[in-house]
N, CA, C and O atoms as a GROMACS GRO file, in nm:
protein
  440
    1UNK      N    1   0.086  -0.116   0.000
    1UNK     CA    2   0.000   0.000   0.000
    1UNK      C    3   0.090   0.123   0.000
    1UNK      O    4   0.146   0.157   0.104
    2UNK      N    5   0.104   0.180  -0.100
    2UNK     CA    6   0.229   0.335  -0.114
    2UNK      C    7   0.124   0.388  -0.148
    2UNK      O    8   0.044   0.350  -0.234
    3UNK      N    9   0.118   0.517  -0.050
    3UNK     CA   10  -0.006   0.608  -0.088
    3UNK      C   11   0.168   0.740  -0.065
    3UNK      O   12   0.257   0.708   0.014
    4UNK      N   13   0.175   0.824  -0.117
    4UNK     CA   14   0.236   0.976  -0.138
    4UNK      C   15   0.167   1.061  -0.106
    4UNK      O   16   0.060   1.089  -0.160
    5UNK      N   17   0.223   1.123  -0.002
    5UNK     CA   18   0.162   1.259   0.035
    5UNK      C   19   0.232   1.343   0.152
    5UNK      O   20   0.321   1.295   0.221
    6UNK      N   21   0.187   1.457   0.165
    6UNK     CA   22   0.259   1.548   0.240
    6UNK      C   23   0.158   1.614   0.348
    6UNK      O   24   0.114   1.722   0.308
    7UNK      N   25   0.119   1.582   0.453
    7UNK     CA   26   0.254   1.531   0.575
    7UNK      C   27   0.200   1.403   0.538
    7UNK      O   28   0.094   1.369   0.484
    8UNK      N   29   0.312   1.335   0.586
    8UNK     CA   30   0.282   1.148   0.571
    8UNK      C   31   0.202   1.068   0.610
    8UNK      O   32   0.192   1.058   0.732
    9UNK      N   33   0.127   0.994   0.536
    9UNK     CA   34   0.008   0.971   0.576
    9UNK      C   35   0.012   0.855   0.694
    9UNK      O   36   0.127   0.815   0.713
   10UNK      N   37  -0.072   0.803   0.763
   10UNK     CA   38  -0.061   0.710   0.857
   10UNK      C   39  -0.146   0.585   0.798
   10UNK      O   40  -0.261   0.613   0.765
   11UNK      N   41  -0.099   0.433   0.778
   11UNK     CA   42  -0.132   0.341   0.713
   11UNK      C   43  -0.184   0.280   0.831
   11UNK      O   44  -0.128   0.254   0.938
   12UNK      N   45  -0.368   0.252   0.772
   12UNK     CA   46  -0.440   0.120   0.815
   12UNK      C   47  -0.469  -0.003   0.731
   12UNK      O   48  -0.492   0.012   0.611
   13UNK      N   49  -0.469  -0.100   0.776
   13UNK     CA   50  -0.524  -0.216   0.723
   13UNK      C   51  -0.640  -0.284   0.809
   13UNK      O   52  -0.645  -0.300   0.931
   14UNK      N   53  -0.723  -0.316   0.718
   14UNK     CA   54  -0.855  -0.387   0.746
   14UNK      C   55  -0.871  -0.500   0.663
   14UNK      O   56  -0.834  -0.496   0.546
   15UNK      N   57  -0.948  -0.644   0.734
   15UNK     CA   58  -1.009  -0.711   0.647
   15UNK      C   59  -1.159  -0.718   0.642
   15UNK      O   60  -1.230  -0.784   0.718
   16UNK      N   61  -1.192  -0.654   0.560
   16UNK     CA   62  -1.335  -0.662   0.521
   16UNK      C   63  -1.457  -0.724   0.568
   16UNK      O   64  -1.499  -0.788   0.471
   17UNK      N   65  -1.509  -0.734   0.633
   17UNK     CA   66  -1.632  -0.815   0.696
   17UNK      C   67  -1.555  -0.951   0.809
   17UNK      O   68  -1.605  -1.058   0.844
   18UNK      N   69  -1.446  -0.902   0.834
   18UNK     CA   70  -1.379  -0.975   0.938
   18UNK      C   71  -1.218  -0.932   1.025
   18UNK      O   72  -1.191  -0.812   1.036
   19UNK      N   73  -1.155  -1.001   1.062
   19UNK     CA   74  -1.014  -0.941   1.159
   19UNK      C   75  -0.939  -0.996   1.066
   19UNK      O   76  -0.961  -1.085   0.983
   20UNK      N   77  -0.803  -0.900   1.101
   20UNK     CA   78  -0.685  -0.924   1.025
   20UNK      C   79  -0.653  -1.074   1.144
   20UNK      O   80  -0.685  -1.080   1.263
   21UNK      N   81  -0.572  -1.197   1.048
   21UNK     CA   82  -0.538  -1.315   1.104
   21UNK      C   83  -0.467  -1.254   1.277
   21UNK      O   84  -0.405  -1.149   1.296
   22UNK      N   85  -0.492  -1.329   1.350
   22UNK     CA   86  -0.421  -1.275   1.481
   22UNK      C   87  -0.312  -1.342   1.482
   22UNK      O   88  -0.320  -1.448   1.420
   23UNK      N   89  -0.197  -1.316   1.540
   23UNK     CA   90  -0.097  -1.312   1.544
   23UNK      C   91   0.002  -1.419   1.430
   23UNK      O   92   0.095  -1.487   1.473
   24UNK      N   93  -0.033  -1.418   1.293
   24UNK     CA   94  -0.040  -1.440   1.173
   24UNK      C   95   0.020  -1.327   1.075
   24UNK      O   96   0.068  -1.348   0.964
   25UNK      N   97   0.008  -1.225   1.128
   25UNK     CA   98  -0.027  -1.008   1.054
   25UNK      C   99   0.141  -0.945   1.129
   25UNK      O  100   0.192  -0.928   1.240
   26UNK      N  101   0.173  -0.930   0.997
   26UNK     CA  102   0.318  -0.812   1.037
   26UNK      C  103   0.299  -0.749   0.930
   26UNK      O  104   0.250  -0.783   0.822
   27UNK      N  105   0.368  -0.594   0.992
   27UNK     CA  106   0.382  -0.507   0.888
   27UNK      C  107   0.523  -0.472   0.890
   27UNK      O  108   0.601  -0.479   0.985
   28UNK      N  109   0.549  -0.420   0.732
   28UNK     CA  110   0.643  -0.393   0.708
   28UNK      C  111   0.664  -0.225   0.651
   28UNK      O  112   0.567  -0.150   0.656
   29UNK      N  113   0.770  -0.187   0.609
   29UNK     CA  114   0.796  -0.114   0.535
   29UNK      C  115   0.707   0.012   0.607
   29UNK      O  116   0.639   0.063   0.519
   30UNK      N  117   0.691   0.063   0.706
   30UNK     CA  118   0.658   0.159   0.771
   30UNK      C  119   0.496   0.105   0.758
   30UNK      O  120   0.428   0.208   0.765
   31UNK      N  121   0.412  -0.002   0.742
   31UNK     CA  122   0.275  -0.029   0.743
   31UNK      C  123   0.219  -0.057   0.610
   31UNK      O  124   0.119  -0.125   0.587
   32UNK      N  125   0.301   0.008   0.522
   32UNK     CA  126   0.279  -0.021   0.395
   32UNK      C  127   0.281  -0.161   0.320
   32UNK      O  128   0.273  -0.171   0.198
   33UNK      N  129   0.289  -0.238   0.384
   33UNK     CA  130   0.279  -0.400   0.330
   33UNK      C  131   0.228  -0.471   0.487
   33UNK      O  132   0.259  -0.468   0.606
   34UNK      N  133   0.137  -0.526   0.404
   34UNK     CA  134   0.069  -0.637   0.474
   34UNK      C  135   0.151  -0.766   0.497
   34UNK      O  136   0.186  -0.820   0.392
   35UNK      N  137   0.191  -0.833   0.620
   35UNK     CA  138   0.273  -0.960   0.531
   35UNK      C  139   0.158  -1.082   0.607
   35UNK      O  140   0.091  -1.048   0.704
   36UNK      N  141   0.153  -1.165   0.573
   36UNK     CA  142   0.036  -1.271   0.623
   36UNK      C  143   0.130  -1.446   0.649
   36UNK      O  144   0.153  -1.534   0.565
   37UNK      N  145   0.159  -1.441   0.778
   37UNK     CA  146   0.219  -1.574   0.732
   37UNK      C  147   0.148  -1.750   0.754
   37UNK      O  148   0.043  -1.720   0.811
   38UNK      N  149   0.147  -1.839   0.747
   38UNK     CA  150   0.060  -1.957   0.753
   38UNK      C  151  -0.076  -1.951   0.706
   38UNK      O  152  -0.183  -1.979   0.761
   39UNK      N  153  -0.042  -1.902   0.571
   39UNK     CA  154  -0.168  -1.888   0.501
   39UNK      C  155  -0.314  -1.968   0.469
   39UNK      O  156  -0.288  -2.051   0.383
   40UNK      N  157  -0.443  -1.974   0.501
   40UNK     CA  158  -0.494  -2.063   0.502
   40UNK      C  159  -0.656  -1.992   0.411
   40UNK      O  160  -0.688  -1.876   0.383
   41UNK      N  161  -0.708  -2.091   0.393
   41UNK     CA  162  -0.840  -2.043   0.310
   41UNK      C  163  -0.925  -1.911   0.364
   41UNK      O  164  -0.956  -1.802   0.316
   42UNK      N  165  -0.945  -1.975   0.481
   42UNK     CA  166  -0.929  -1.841   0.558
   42UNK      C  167  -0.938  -1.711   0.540
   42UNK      O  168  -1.029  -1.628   0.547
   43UNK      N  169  -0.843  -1.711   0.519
   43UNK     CA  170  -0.735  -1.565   0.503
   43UNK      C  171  -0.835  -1.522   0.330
   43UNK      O  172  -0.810  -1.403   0.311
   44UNK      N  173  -0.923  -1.570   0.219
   44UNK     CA  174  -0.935  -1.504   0.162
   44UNK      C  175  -1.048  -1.392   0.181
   44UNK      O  176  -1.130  -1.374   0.271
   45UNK      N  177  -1.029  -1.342   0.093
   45UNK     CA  178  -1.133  -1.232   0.130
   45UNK      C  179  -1.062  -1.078   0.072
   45UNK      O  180  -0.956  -1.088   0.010
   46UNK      N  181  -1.113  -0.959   0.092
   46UNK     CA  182  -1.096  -0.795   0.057
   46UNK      C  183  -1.002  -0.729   0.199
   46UNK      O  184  -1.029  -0.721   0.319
   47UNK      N  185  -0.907  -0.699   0.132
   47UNK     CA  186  -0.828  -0.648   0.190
   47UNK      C  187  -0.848  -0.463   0.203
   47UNK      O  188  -0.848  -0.410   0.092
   48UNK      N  189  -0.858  -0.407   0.270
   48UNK     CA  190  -0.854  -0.265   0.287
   48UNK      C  191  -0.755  -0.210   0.322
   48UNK      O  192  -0.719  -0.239   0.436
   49UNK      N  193  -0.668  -0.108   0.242
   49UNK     CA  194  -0.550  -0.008   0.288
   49UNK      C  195  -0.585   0.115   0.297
   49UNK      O  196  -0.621   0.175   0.196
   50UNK      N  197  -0.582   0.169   0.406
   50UNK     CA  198  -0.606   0.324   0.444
   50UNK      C  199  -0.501   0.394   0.464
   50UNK      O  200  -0.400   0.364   0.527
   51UNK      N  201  -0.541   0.534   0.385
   51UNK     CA  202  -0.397   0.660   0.434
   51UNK      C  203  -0.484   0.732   0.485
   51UNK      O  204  -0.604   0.710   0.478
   52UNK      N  205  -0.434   0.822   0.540
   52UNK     CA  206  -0.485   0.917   0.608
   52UNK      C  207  -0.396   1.044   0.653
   52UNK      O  208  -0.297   1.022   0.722
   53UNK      N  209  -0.418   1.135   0.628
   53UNK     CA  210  -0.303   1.241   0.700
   53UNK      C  211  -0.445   1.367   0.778
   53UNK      O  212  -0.554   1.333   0.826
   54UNK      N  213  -0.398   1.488   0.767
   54UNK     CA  214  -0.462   1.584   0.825
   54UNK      C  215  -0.570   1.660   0.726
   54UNK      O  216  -0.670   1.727   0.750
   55UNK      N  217  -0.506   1.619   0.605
   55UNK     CA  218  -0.597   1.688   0.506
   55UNK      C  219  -0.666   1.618   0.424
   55UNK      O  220  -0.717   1.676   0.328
   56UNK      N  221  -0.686   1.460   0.444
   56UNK     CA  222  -0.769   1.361   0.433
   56UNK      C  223  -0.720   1.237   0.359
   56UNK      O  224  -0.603   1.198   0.364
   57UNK      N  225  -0.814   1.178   0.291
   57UNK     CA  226  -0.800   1.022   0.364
   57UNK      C  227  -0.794   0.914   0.200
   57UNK      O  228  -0.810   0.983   0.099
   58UNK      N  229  -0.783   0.828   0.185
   58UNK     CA  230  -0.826   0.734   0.054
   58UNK      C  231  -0.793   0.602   0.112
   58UNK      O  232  -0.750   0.584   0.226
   59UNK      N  233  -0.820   0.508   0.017
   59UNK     CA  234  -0.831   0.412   0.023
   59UNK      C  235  -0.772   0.311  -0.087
   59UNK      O  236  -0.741   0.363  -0.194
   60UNK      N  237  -0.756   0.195  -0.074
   60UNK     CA  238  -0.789   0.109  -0.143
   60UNK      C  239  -0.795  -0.025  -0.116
   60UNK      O  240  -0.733  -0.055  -0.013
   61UNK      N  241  -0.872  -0.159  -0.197
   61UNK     CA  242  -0.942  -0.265  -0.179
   61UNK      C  243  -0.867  -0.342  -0.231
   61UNK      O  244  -0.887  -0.333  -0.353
   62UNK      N  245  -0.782  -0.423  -0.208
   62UNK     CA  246  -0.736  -0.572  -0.260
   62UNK      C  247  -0.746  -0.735  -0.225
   62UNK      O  248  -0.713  -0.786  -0.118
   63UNK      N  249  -0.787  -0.788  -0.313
   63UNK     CA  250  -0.893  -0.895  -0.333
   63UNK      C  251  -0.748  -0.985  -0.312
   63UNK      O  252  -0.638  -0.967  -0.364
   64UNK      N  253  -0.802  -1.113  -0.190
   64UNK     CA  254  -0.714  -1.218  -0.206
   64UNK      C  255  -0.744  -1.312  -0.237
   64UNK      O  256  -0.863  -1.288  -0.250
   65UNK      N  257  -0.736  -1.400  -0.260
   65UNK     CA  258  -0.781  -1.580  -0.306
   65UNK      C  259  -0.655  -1.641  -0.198
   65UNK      O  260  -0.553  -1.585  -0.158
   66UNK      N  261  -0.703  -1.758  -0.175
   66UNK     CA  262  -0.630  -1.851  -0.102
   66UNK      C  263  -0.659  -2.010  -0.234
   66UNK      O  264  -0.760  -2.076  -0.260
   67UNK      N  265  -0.538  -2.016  -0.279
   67UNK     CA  266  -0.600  -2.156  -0.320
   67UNK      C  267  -0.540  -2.307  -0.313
   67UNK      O  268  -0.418  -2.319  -0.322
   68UNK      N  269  -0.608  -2.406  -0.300
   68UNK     CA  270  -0.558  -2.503  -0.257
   68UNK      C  271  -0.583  -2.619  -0.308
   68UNK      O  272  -0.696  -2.656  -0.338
   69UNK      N  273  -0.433  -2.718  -0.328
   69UNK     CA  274  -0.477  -2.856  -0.335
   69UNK      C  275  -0.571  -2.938  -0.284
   69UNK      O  276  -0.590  -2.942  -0.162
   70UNK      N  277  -0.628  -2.998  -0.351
   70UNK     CA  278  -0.775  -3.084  -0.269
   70UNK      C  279  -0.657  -3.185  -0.121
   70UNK      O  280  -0.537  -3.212  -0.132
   71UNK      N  281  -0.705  -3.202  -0.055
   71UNK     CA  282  -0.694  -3.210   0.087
   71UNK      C  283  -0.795  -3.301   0.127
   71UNK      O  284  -0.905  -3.260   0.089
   72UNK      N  285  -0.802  -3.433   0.203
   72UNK     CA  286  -0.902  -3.490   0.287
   72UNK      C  287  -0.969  -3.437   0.372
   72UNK      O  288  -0.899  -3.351   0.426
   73UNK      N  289  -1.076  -3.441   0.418
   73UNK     CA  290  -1.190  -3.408   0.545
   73UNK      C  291  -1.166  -3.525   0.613
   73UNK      O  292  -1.110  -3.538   0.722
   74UNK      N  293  -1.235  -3.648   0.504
   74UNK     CA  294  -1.217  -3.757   0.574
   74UNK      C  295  -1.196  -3.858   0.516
   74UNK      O  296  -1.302  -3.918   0.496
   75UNK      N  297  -1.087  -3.923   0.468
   75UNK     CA  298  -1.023  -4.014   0.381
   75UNK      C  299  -1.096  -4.131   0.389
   75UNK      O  300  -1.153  -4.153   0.496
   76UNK      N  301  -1.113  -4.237   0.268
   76UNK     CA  302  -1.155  -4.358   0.280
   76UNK      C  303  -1.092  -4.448   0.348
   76UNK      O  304  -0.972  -4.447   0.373
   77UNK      N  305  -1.178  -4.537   0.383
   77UNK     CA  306  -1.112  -4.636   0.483
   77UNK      C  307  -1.165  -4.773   0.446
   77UNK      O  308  -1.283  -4.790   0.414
   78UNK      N  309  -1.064  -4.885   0.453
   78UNK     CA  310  -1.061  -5.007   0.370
   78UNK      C  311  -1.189  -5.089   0.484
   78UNK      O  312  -1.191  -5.081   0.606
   79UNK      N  313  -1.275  -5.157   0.404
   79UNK     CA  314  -1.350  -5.202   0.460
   79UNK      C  315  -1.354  -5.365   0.428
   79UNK      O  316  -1.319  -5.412   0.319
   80UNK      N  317  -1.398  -5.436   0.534
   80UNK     CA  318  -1.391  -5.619   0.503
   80UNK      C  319  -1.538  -5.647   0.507
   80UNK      O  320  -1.589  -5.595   0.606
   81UNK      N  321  -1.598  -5.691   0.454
   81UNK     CA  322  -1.720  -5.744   0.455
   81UNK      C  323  -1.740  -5.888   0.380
   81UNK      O  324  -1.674  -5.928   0.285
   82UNK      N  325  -1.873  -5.975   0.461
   82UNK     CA  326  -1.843  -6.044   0.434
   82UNK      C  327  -2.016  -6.095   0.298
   82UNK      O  328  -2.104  -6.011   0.281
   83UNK      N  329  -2.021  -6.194   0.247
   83UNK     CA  330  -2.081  -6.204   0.144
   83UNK      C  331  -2.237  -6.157   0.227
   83UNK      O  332  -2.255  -6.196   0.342
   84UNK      N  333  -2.353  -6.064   0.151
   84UNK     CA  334  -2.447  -6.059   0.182
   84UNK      C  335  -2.476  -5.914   0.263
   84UNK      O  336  -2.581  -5.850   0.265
   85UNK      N  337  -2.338  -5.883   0.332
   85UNK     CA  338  -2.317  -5.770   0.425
   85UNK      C  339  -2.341  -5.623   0.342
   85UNK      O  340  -2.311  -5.608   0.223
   86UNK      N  341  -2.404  -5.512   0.435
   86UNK     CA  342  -2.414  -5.351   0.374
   86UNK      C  343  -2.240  -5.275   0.424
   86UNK      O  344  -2.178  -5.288   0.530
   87UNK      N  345  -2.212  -5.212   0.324
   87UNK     CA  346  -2.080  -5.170   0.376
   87UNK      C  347  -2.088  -5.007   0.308
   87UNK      O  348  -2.110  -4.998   0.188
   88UNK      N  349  -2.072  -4.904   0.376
   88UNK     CA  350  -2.077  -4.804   0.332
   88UNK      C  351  -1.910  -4.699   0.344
   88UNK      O  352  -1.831  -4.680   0.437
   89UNK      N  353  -1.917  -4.651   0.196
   89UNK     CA  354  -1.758  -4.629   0.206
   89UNK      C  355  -1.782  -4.447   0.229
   89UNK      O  356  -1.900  -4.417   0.212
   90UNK      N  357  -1.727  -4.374   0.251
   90UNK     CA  358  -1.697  -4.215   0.281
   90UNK      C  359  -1.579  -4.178   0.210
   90UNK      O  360  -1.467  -4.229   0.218
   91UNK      N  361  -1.626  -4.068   0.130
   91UNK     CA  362  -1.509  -3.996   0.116
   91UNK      C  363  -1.525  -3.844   0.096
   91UNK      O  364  -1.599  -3.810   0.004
   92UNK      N  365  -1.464  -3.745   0.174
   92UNK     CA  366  -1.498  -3.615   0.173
   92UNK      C  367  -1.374  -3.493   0.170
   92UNK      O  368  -1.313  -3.441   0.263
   93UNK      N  369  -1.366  -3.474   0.036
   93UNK     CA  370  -1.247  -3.400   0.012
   93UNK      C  371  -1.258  -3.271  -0.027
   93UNK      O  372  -1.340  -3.263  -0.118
   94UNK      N  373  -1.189  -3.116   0.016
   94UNK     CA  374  -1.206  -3.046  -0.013
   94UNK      C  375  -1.093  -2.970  -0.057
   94UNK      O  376  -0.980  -3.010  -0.030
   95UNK      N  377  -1.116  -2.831  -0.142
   95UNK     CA  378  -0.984  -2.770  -0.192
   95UNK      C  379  -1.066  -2.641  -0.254
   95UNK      O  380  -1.187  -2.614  -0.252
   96UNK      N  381  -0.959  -2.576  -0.306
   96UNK     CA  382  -0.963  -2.418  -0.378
   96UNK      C  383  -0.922  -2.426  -0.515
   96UNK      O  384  -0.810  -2.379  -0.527
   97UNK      N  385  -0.976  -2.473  -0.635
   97UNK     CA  386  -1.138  -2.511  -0.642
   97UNK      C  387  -1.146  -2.656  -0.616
   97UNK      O  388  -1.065  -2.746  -0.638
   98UNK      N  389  -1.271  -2.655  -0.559
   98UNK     CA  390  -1.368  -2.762  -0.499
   98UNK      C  391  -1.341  -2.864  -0.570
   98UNK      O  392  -1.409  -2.880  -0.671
   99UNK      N  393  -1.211  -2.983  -0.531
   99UNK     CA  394  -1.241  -3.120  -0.627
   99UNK      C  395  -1.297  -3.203  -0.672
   99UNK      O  396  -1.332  -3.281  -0.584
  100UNK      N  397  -1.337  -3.240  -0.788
  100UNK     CA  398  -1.438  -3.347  -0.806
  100UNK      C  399  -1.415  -3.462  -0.756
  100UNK      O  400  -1.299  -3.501  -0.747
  101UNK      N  401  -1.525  -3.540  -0.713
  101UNK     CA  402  -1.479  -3.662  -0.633
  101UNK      C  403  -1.561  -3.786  -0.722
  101UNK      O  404  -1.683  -3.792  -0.742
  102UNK      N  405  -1.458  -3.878  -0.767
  102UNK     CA  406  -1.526  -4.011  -0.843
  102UNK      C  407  -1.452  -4.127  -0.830
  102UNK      O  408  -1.330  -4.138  -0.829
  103UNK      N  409  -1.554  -4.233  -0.818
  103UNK     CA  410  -1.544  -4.380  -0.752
  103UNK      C  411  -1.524  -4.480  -0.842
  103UNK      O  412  -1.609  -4.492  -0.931
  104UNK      N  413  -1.442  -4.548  -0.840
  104UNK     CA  414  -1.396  -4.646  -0.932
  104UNK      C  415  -1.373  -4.810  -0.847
  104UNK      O  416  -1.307  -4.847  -0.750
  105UNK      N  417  -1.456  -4.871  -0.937
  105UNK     CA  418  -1.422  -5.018  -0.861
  105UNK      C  419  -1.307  -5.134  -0.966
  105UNK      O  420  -1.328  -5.195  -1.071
  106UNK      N  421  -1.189  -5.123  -0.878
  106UNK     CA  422  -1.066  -5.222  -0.945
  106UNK      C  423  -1.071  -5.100  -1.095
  106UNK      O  424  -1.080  -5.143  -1.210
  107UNK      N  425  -1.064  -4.954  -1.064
  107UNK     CA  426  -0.974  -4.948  -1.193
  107UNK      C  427  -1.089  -4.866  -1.276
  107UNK      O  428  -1.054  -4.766  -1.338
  108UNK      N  429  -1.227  -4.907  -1.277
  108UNK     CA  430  -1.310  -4.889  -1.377
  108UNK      C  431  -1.434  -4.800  -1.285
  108UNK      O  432  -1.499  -4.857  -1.197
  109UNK      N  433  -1.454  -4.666  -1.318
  109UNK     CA  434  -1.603  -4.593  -1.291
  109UNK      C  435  -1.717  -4.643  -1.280
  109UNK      O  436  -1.774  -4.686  -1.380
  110UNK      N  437  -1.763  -4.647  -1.178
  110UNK     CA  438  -1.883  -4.659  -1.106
  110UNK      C  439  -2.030  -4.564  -1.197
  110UNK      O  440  -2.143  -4.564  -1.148
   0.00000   0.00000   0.00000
């Protein structure tokens, strides 16, 4: 966030319809950079940078994405059953974008 001006403006950051990550949030460069570390989905969302001095104020809005490899919720798990038996399998995986999830028996789509 480099906003120029005379007297120097004083830098805020906001996240938009929520808190900056807690103790996650350093600034740098006199406030002018946001730094975000252990980044998580989380974290996306509208970023707000404010200047401000005595003779007034601006803004601006930067949009983050967090995105991610699909990831387990809750991984499948090998099941034994025996002839005649109900066996129900789970699988619940999520990511940035949303992975498709498809079932294959020995190899071949269900």
């Amino acid at each position: 966030c480099f906003c120029f001006s005379r007297p120097t403006p004083v830098i805020r950051w906001i996240k938009e319809g929520g808190e900056l990550p807690t103790n996650r949030t350093f600034f740098e460069n006199f406030k002018k950079t946001l730094k975000i570390i252990d980044v998580s989905e989380a974290d996306s969302g509208n970023y707000k940078c404010m200047a401000r001095n005595i003779l007034g104020s601006t803004h601006h809005v930067i949009s983050v994405t967090v995105k991610a490899a699909p990831y387990w919720i809750t991984a499948p798990r090998n099941l034994v059953l025996s002839p005649g038996e109900d066996g129900t399998l789970i699988c619940r995986a999520n990511g940035n974008p949303k992975p498709n999830i498809s079932w294959l028996a020995n190899g071949v789509p269900i």
